[in-house]
Backbone as XML, in Angstrom:
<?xml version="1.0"?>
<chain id="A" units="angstrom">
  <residue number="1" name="UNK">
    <atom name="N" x="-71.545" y="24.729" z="44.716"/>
    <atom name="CA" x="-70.786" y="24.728" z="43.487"/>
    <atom name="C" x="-71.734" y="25.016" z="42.337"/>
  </residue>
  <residue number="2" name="UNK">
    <atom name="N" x="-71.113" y="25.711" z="41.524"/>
    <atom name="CA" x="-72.147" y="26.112" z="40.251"/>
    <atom name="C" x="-71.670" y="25.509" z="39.402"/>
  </residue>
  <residue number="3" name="UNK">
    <atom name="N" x="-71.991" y="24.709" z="38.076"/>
    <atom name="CA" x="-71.567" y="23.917" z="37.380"/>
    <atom name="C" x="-72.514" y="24.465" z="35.784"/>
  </residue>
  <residue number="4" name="UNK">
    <atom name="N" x="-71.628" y="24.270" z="34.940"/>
    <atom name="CA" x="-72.114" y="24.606" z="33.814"/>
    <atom name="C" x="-71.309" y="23.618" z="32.564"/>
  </residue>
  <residue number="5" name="UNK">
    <atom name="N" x="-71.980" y="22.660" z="31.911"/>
    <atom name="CA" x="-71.788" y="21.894" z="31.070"/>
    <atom name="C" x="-70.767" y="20.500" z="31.574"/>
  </residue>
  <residue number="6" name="UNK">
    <atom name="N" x="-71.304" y="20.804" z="32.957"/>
    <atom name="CA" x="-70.412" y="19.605" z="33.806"/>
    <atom name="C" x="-69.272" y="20.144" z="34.645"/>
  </residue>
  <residue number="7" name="UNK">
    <atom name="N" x="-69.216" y="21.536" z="34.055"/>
    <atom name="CA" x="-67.676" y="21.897" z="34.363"/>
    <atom name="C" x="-67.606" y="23.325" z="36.073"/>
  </residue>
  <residue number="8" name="UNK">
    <atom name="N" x="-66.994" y="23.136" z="36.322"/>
    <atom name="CA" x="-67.026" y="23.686" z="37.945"/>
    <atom name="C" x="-66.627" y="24.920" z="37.416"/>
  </residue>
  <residue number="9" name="UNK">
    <atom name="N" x="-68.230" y="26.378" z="38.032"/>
    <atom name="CA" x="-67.813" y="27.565" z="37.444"/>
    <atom name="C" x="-67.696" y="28.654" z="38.541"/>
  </residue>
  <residue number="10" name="UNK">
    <atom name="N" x="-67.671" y="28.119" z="39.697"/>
    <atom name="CA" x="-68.198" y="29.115" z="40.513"/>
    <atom name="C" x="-68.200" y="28.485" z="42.392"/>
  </residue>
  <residue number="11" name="UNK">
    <atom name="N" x="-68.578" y="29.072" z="43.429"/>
    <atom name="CA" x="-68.921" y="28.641" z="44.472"/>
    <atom name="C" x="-69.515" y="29.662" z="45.304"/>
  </residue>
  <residue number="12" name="UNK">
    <atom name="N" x="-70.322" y="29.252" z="45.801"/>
    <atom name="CA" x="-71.274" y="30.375" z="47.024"/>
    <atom name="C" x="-71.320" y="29.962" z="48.255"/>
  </residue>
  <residue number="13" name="UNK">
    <atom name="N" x="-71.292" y="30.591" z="49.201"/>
    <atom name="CA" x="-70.962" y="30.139" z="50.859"/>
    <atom name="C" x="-72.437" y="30.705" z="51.291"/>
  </residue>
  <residue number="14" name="UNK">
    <atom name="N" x="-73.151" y="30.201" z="52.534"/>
    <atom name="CA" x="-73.878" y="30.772" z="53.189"/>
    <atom name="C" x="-72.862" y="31.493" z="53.891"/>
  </residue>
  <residue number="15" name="UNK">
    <atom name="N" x="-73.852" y="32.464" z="54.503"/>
    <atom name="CA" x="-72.987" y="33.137" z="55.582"/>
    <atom name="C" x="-72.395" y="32.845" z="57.141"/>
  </residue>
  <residue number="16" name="UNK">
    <atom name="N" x="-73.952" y="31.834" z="57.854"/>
    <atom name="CA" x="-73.511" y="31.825" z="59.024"/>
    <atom name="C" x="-74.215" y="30.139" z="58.902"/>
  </residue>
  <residue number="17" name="UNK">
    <atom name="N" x="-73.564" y="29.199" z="59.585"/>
    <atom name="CA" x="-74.171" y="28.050" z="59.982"/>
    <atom name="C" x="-74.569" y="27.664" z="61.155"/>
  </residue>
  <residue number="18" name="UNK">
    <atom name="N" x="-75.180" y="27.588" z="61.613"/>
    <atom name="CA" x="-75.568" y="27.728" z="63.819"/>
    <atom name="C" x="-75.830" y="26.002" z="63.623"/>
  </residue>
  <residue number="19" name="UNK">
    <atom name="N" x="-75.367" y="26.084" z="64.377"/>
    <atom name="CA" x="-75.057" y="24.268" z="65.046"/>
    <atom name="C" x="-75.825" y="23.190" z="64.408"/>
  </residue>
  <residue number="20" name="UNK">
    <atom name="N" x="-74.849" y="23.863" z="62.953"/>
    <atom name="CA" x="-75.383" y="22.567" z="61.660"/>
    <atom name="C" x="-76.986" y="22.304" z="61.735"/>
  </residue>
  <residue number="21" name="UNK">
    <atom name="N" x="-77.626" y="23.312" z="61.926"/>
    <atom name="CA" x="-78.862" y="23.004" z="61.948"/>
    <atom name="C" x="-79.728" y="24.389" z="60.984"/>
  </residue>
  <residue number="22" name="UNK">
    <atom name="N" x="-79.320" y="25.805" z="61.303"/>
    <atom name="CA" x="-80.110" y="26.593" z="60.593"/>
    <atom name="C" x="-79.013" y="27.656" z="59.538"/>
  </residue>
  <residue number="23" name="UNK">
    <atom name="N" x="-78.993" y="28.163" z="58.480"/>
    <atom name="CA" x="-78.448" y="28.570" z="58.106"/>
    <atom name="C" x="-79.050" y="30.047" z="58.053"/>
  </residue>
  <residue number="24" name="UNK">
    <atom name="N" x="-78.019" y="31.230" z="58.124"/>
    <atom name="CA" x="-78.317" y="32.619" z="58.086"/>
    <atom name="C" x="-77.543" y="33.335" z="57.037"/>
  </residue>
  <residue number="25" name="UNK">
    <atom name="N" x="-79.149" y="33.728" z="56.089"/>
    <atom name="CA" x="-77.928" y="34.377" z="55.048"/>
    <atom name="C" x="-78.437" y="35.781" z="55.262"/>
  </residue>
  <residue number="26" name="UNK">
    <atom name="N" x="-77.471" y="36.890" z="55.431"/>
    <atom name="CA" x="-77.564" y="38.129" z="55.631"/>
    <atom name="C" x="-77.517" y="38.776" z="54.124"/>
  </residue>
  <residue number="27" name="UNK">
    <atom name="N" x="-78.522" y="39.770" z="53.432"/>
    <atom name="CA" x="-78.540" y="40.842" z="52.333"/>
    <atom name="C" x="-78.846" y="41.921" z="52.942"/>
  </residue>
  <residue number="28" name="UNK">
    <atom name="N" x="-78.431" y="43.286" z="52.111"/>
    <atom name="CA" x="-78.532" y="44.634" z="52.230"/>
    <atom name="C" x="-79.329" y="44.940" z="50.876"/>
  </residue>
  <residue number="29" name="UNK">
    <atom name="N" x="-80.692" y="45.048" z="51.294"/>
    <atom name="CA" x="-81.451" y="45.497" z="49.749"/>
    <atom name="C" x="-82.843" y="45.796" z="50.355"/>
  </residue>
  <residue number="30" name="UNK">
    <atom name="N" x="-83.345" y="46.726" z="49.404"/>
    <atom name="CA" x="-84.841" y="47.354" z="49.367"/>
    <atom name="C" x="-85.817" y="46.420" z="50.265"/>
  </residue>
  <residue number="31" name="UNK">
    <atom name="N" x="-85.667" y="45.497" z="49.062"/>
    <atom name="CA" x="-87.085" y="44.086" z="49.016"/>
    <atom name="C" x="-86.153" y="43.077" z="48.416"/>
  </residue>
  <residue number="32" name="UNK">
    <atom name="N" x="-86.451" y="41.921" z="48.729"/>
    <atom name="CA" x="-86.334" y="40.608" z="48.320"/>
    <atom name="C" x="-86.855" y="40.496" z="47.112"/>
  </residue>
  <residue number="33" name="UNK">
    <atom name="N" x="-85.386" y="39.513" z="46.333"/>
    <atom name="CA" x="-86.204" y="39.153" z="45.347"/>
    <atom name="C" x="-86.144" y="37.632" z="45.169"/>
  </residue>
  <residue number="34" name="UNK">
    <atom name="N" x="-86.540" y="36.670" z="44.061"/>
    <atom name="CA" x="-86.690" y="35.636" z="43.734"/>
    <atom name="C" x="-85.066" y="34.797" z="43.933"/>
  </residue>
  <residue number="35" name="UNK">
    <atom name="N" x="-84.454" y="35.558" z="43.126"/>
    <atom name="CA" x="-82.962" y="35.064" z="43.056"/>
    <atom name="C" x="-82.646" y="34.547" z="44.408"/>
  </residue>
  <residue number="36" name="UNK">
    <atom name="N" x="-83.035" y="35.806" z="45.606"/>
    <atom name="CA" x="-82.293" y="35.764" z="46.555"/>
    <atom name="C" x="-82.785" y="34.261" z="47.711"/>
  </residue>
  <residue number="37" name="UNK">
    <atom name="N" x="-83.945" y="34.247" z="47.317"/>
    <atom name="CA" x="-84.738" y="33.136" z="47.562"/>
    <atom name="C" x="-84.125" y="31.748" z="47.322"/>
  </residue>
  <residue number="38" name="UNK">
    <atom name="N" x="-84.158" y="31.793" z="45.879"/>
    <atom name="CA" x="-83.840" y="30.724" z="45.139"/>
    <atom name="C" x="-81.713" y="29.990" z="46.152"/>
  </residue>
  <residue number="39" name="UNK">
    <atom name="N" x="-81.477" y="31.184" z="45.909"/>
    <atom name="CA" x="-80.346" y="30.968" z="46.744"/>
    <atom name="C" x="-80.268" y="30.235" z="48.130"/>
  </residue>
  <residue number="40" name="UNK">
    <atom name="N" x="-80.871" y="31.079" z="48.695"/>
    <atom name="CA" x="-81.058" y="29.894" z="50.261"/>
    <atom name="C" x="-81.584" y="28.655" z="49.878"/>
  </residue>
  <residue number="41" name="UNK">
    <atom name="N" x="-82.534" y="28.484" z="49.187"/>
    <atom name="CA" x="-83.357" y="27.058" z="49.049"/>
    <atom name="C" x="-82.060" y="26.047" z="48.436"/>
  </residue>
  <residue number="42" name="UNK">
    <atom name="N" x="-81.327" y="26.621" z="48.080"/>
    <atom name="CA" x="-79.811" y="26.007" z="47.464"/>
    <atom name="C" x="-79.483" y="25.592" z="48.007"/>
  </residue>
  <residue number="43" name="UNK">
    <atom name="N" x="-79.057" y="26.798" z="49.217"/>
    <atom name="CA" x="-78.353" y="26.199" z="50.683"/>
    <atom name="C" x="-78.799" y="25.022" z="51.244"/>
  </residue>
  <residue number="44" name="UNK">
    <atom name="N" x="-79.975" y="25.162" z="51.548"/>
    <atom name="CA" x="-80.829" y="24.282" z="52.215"/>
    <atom name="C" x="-80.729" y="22.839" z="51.643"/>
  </residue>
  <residue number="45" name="UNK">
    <atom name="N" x="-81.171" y="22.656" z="49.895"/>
    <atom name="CA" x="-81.173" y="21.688" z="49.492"/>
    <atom name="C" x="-79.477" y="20.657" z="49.676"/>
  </residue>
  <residue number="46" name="UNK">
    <atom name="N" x="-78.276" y="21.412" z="49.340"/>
    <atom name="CA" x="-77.422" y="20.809" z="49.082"/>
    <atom name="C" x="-76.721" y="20.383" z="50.136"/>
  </residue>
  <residue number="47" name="UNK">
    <atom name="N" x="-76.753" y="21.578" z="51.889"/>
    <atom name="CA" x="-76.662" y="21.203" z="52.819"/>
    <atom name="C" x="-77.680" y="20.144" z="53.845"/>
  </residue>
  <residue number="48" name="UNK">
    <atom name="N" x="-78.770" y="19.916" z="53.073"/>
    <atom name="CA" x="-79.325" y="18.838" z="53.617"/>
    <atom name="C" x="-80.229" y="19.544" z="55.397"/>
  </residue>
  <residue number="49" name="UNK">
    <atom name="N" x="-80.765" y="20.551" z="55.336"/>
    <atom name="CA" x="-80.931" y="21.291" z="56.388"/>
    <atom name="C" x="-82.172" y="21.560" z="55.990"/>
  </residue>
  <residue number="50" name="UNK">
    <atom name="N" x="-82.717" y="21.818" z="57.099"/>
    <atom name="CA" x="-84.661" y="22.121" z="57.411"/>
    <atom name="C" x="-84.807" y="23.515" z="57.234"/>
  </residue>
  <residue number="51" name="UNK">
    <atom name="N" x="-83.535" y="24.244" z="58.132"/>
    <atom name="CA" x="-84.540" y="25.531" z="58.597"/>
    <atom name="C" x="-83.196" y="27.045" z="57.308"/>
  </residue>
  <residue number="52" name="UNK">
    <atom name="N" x="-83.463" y="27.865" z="57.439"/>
    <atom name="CA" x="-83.146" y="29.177" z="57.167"/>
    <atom name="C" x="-83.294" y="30.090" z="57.222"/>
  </residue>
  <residue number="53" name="UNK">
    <atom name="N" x="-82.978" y="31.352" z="57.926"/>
    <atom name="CA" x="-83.472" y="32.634" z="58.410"/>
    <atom name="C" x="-82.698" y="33.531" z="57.091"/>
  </residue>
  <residue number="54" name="UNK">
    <atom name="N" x="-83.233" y="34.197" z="56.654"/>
    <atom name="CA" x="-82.800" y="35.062" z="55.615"/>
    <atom name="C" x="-83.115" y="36.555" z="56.027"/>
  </residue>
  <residue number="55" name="UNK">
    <atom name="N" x="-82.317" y="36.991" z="56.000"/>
    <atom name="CA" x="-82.241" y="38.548" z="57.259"/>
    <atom name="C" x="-81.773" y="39.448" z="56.166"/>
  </residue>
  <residue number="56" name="UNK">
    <atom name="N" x="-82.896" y="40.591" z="56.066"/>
    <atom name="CA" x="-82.062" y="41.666" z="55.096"/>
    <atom name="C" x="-82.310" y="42.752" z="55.662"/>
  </residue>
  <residue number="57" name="UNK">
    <atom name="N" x="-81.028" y="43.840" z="55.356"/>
    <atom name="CA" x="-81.319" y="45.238" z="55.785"/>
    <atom name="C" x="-81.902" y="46.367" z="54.680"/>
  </residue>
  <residue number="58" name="UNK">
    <atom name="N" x="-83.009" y="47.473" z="55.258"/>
    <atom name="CA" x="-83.536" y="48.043" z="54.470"/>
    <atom name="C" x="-83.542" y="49.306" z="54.933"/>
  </residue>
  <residue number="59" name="UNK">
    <atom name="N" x="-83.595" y="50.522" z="54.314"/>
    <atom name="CA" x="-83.857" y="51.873" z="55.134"/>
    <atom name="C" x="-84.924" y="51.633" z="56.320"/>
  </residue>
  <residue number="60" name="UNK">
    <atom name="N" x="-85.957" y="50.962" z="55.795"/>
    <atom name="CA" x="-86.517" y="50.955" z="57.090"/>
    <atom name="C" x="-86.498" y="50.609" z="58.379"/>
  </residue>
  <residue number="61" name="UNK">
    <atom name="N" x="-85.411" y="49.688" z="58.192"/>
    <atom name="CA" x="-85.413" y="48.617" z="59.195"/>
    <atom name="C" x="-84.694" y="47.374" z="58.922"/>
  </residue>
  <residue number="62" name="UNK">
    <atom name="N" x="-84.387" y="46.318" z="59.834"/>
    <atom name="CA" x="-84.058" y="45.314" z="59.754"/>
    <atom name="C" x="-85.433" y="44.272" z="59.485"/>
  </residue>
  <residue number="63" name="UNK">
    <atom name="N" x="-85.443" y="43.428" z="58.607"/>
    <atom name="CA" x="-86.749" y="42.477" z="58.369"/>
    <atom name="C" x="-86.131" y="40.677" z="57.711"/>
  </residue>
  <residue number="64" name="UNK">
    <atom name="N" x="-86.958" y="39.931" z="58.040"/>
    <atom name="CA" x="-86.220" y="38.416" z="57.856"/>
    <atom name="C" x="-87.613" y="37.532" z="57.215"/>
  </residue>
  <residue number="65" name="UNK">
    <atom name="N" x="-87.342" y="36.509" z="57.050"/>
    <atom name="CA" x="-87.786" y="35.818" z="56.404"/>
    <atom name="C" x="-87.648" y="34.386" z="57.140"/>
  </residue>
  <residue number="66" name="UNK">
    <atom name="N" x="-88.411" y="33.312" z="56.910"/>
    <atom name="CA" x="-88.115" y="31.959" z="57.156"/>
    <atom name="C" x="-87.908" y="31.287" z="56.165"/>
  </residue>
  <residue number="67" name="UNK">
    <atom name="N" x="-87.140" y="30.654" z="55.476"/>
    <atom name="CA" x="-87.344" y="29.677" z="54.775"/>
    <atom name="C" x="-86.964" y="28.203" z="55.045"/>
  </residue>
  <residue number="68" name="UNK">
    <atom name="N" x="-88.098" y="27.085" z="54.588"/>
    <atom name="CA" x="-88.119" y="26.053" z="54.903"/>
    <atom name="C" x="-87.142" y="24.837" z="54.005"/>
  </residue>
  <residue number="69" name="UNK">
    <atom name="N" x="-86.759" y="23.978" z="53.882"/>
    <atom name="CA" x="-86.550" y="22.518" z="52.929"/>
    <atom name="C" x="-87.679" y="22.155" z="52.820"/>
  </residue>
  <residue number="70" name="UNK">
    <atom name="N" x="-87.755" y="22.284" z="51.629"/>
    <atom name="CA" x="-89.300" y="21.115" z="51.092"/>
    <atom name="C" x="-88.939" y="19.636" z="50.724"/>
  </residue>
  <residue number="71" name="UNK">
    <atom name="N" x="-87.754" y="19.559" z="51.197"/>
    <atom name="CA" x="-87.383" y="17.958" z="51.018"/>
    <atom name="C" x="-87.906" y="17.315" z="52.338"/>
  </residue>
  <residue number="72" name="UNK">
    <atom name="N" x="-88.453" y="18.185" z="53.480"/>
    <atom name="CA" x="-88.352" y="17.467" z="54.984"/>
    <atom name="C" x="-89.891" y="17.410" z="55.362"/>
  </residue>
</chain>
């Protein structure tokens, strides 16, 4: 939920949840950026979860990422 001045503005879904344990968020872009980052660590934080695979597609190729909870 995105919230702005208290007030409910918005909502974002991960994409895939695998047995309440890792979340997979799929993008279609060049390179990664910060935002997109910042986003999973969202996931992670609010779902209370360790792990995250962040998978994006690029002309070159398919390429992923790990990201961790720094709460764990």
């Amino acid at each position: 939920m995105i919230k702005y001045n208290n007030d409910d503005i918005g909502k974002y879904f991960a994409d895939f949840l695998v047995e309440n344990k890792i979340i997979v968020e799929l993008k279609t872009r060049p390179r990664l950026g910060y935002v997109h980052l910042r986003q999973v660590l969202e996931y992670l934080r609010r779902a209370d979860i360790k792990l995250a695979i962040l998978i994006y597609f690029t002309k070159s190729g398919v390429k992923y990422r790990r990201v961790l909870n720094s709460h764990y």
